[in-house]
C-alpha positions as CSV (number, residue, x, y, z in Angstrom):
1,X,-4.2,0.5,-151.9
2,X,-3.1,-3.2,-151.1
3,X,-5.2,-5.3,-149.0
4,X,-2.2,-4.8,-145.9
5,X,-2.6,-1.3,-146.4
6,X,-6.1,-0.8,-146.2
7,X,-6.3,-3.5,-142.7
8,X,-3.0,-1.4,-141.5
9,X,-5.2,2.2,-141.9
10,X,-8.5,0.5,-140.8
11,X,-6.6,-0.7,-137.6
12,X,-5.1,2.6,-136.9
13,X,-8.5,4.6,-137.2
14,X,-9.7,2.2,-134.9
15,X,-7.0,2.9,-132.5
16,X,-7.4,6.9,-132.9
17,X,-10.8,6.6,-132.3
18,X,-10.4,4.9,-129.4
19,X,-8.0,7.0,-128.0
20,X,-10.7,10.2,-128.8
21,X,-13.5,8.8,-126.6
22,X,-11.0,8.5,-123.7
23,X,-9.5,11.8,-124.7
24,X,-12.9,13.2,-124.7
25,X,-13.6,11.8,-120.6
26,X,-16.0,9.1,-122.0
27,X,-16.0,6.6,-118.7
28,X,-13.6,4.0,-119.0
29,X,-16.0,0.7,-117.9
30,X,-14.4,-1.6,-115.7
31,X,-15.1,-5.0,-114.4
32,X,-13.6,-4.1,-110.8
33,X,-14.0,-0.8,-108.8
34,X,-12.6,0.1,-105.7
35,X,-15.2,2.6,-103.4
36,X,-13.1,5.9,-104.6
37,X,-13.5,4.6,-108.2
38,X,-17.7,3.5,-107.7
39,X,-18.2,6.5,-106.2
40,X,-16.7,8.6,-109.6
41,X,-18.7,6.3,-111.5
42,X,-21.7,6.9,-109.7
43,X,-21.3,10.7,-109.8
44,X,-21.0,10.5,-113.9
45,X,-24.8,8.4,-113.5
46,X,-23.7,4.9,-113.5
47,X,-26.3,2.4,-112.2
48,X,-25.6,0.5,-109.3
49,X,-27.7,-2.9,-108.4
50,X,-27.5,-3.4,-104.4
51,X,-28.3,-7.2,-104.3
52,X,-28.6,-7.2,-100.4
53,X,-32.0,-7.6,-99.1
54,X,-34.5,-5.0,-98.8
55,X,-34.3,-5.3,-94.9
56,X,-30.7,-4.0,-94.8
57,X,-31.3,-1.7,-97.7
58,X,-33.8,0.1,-95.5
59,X,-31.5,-0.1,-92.5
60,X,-28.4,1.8,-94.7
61,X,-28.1,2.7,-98.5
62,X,-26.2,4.3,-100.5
63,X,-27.0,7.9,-101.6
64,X,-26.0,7.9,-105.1
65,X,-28.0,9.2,-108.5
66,X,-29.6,6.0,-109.6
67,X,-30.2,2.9,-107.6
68,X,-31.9,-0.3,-108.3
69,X,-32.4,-3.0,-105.2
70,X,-32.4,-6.3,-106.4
71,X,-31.3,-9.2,-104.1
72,X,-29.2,-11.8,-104.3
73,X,-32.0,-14.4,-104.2
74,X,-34.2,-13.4,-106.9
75,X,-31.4,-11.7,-108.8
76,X,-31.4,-14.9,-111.4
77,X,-35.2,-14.7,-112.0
78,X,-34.7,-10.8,-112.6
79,X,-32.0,-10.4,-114.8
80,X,-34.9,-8.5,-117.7
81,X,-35.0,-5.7,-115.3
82,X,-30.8,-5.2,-115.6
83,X,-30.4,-2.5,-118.6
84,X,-27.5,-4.3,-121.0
85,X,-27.3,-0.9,-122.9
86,X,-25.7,0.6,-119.4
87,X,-22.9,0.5,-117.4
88,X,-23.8,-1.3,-114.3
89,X,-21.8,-1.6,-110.9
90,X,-23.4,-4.4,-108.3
91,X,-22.5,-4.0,-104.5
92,X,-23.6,-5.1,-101.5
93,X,-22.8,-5.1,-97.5
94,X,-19.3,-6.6,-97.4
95,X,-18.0,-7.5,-101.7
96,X,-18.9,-11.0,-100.9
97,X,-22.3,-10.9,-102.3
98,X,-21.3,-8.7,-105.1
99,X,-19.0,-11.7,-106.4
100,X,-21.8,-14.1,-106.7
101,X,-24.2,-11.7,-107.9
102,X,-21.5,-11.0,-110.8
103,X,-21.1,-15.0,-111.7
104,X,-24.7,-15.0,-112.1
105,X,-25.2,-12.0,-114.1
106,X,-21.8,-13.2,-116.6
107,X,-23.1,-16.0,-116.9
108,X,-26.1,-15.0,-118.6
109,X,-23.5,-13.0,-120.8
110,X,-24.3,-9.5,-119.7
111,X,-21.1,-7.7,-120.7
112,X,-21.6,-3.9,-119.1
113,X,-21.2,-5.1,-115.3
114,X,-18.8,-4.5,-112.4
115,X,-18.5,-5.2,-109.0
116,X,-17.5,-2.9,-106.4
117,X,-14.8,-4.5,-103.8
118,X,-15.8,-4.1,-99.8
119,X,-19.4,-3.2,-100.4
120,X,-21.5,-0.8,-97.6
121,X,-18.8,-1.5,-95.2
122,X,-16.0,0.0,-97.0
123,X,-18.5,2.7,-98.6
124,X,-19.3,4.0,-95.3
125,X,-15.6,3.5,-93.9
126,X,-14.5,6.1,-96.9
127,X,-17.0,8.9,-95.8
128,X,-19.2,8.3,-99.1
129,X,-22.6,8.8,-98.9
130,X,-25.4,6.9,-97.3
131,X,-29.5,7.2,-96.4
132,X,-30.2,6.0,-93.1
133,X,-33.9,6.2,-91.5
134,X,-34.5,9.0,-88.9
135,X,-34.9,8.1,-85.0
């Protein structure tokens, strides 16, 4: 086998395999989630990281699996406690926070992160689940 042939059957493996661990309903990671699709992710045990501040957290949060509160302000001094062998989604009350939060994080080259779009206020707005205190 020529040296074309052997790249052309290494690059189709590598394609086939691919195609397997989607076939197989591996989650697909994304960079950008919509509620609907955080709330799938967060069903199959994604992580998310709410970077709002504990205040608000205790106010509202979000009822899924697994949870980790770290906010925006300390988020840079923090980044050891964000597992790089995960997929992670950050959210917060609105998106807004979410985008800075995910600037940060990049740029510190952590590769298995997303962002959900419209934060708490769109999570709620969708029906999704949320912890509130009792009156």
């Amino acid at each position: 086998m020529n040296s074309n042939n052997k790249l052309g059957f290494v690059l189709i493996l590598f394609l086939l395999l691919g195609n397997l661990t989607a076939i197989a309903g591996g989650p697909k990671f994304k960079h950008s989630y919509n509620v609907s699709q955080a709330n799938d992710a967060a069903q199959q045990g994604v992580l998310f990281i709410d970077v709002r501040n504990p205040d608000e957290v205790s106010t509202v949060a979000f009822d899924v699996k697994e949870i980790v509160n770290i906010p925006l302000d300390s988020l840079e001094s923090r980044l050891a406690e964000i597992p790089r062998d995960r997929q992670v989604i950050l959210v917060c009350r609105s998106g807004r926070r979410t985008e800075t939060a995910y600037a940060i994080v990049t740029k510190h080259g952590l590769k298995n992160i997303g962002k959900m779009k419209g934060g708490m206020l769109a999570w709620e707005e969708a029906g999704f689940p949320v912890l509130k205190p009792l009156r």
